[in-house]
C-alpha positions in Angstrom: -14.1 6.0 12.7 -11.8 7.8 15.0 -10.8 11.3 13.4 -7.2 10.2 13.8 -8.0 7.9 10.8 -10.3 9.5 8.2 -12.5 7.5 5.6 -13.2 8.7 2.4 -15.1 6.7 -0.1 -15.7 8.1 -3.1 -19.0 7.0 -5.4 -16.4 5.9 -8.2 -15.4 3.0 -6.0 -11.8 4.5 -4.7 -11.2 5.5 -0.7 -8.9 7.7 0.4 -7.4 6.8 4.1 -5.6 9.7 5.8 -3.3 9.2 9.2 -4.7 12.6 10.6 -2.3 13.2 13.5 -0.1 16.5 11.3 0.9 17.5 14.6 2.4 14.1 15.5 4.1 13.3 12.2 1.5 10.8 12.2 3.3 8.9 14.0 1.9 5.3 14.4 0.1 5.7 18.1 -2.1 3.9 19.5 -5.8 5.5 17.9 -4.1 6.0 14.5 -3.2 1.8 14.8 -6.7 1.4 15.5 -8.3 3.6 13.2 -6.0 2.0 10.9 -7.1 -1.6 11.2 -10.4 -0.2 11.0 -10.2 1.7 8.2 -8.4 -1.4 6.3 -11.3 -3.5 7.4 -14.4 -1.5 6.3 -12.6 -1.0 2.7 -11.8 -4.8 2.3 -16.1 -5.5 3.4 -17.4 -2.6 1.1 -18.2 -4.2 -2.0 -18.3 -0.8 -3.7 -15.1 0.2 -2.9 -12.6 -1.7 -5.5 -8.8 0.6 -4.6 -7.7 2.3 -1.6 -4.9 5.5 -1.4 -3.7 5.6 2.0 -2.0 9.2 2.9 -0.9 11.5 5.4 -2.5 14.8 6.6 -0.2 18.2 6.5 2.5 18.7 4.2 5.4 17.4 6.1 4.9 13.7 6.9 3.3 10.8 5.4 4.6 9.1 8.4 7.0 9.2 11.2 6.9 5.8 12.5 6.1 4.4 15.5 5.3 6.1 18.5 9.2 6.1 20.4 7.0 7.7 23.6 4.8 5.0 23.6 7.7 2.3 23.4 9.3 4.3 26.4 6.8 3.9 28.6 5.4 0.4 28.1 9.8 -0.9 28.2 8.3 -2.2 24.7 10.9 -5.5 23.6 9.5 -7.2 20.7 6.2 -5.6 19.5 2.8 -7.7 19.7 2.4 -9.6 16.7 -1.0 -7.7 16.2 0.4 -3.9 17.3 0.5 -2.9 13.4 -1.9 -3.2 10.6 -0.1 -4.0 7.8 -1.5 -5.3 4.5 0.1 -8.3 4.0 1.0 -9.7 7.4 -1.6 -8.2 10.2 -4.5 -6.9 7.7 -5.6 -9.5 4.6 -6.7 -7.9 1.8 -8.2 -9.0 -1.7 -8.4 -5.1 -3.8 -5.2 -3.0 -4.7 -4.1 -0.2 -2.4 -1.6 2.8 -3.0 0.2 4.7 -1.1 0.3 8.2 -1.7 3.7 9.4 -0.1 3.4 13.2 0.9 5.9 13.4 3.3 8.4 11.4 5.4 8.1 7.7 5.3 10.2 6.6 7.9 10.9 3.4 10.1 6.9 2.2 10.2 6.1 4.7 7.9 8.1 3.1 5.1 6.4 0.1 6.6 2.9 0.6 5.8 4.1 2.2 2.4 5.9 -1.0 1.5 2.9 -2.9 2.4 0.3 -0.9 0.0 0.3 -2.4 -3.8 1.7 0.3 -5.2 3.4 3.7 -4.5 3.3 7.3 -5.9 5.3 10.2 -4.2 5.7 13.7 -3.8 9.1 15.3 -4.8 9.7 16.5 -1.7 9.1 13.0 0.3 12.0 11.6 2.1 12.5 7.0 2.9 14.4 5.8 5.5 14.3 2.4 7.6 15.8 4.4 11.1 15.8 1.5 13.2 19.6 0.8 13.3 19.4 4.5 14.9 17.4 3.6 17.7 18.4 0.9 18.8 15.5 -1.0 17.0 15.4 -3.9 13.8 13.3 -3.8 11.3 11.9 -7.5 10.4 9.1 -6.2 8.6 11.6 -4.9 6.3 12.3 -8.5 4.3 9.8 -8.6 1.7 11.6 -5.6 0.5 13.7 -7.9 -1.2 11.1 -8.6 -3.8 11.3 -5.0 -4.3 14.8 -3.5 -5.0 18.2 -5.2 -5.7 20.0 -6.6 -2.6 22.8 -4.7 -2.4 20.5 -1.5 -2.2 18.5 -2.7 0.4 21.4 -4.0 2.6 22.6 -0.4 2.6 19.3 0.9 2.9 19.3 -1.5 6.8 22.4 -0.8 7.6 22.7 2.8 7.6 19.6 4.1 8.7 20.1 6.9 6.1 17.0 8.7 4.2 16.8 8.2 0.5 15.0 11.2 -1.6 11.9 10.4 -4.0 13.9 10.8 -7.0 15.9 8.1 -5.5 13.3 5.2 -4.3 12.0 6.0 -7.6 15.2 5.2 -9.4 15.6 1.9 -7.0 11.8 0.7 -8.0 10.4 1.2 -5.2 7.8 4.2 -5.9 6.3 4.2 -9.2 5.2 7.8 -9.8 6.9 10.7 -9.1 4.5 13.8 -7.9 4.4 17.7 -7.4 3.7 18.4 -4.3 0.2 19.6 -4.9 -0.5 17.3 -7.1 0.2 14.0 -5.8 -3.5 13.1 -4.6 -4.1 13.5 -8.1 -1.4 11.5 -9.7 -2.8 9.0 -7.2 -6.7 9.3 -8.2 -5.5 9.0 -11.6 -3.7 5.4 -11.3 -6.4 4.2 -9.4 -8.6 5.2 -12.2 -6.6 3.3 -14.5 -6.9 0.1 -12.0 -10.5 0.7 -12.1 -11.0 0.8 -16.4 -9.9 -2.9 -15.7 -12.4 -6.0 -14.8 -12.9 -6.2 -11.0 -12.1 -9.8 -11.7 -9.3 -10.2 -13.6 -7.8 -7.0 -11.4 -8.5 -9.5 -8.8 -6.7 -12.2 -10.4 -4.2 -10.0 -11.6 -3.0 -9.0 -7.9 -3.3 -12.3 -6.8 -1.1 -13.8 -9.2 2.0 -10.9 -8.5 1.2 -12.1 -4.6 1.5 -15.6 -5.4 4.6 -15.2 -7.2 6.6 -13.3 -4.6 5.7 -16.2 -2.6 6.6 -19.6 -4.6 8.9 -20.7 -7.1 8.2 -21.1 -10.9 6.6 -24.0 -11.2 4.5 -23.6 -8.6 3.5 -20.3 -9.0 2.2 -20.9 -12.6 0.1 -23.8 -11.1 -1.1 -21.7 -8.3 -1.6 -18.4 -10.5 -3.7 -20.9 -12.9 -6.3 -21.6 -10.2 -6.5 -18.2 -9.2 -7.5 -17.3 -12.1 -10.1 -19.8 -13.4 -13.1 -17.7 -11.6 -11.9 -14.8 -13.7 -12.1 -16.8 -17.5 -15.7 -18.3 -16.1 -17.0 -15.0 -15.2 -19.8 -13.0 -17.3 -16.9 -10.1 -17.8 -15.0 -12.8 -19.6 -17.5 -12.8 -22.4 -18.1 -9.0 -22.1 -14.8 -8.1 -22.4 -14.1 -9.4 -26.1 -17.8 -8.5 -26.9 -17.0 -4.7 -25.9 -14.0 -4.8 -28.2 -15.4 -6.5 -31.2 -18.4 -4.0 -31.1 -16.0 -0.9 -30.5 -17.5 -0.2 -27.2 -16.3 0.3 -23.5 -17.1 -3.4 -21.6 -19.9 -2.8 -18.7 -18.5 -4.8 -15.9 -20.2 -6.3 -13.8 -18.0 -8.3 -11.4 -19.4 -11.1 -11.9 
């Protein structure tokens, strides 16, 4: 690992990914993209490692965006297809992810928060989508759709104009709201909470919110139904109910 990206993973099955460029507003250059896709990688292959929190070094920004230096120089049109590692589109992955906003999220920044499963913030973090600012669009923006109402997110495009915490919280787009000093902690703690559940059915679960984003009714039911058929043949299955009949906490196994 490059120390622009820093790996954390913890024995209790969580790692913690930090953009370390504080200087930079961790801006979205070219060893932070790389150590990004790396770190991404060795989470997803690490069978011990079941959720990820992906944060930003320093107080100020979570992140700035891409690097507007880099796009100078190279007369950058349409990005590669493979420039960004974003869960979702550039990076698959199977276990739930967080972001842990601690700063600005803006233009790619709000990108690779978007992308993440789920979202807790610091008070003092600030959303924008800039592009419209600079000259630049924002396709990676449309899954946001599945995310707040449409009316907010057209306005959200258009302008260019930050939102506070309080606000993407109030829109649905964060989930918990964070002290500055204690957001890596608000963070640890929802993971835990992911992790008290059967690796499994998590599994299942995650892949069923996916699938419905994806399809219609119908077809969603039929595809979440699939999905979730190695979950009710797994040994947790029978643990689970075992656990709770015999007023115990279920050992999981993953399996």
């Amino acid at each position: 690992m490059s120390d622009a990206v820093l790996f954390d993973a913890r024995d209790d099955g969580i790692a913690i990914i930090t953009l370390n460029r504080p200087d930079q507003r961790n801006a979205l250059g070219r060893e932070v993209r790389a150590g990004l896709f790396h770190a991404w990688d060795r989470f997803e292959r690490d069978p011990a490692l079941r959720v990820a929190i992906l944060t930003g070094a320093g107080e100020k920004a979570f992140c700035a965006g891409g690097d507007l230096k880099e796009m100078v120089e190279n007369q950058m049109a349409v990005p590669p297809r493979d420039m960004f590692p974003v869960p979702g589109d550039t990076v698959e992955l199977t276990k739930p992810t967080i972001a842990a906003v601690n700063g600005v999220a803006f233009a790619g920044g709000w990108m690779i928060a978007q992308a993440c499963d789920l979202c807790v913030a610091s008070t003092g973090a600030k959303f924008a989508v800039t592009e419209v600012k600079v000259g630049r669009s924002s396709p990676w923006a449309a899954p946001l759709i599945h995310m707040i109402p449409q009316r907010i997110m057209m306005e959200i495009l258009l302008t260019g104009k930050p939102i506070s915490a309080e606000r993407a919280y109030e829109i649905g787009l964060v989930n918990r709201l964070a002290a500055p000093q204690h957001l890596m902690a608000c963070a640890l703690e929802l993971a835990a909470e992911i992790l008290e559940g059967a690796p499994l059915s998590v599994q299942a679960a995650r892949e069923t919110v996916m699938l419905s984003t994806e399809m219609g009714r119908s077809a969603a039911l039929q595809a979440a139904r699939h999905a979730s058929e190695h979950c009710y043949h797994s040994q947790d299955a029978q643990e689970g109910p075992r656990a709770f009949a015999e007023k115990r906490r279920p050992e999981w196994r993953g399996q």
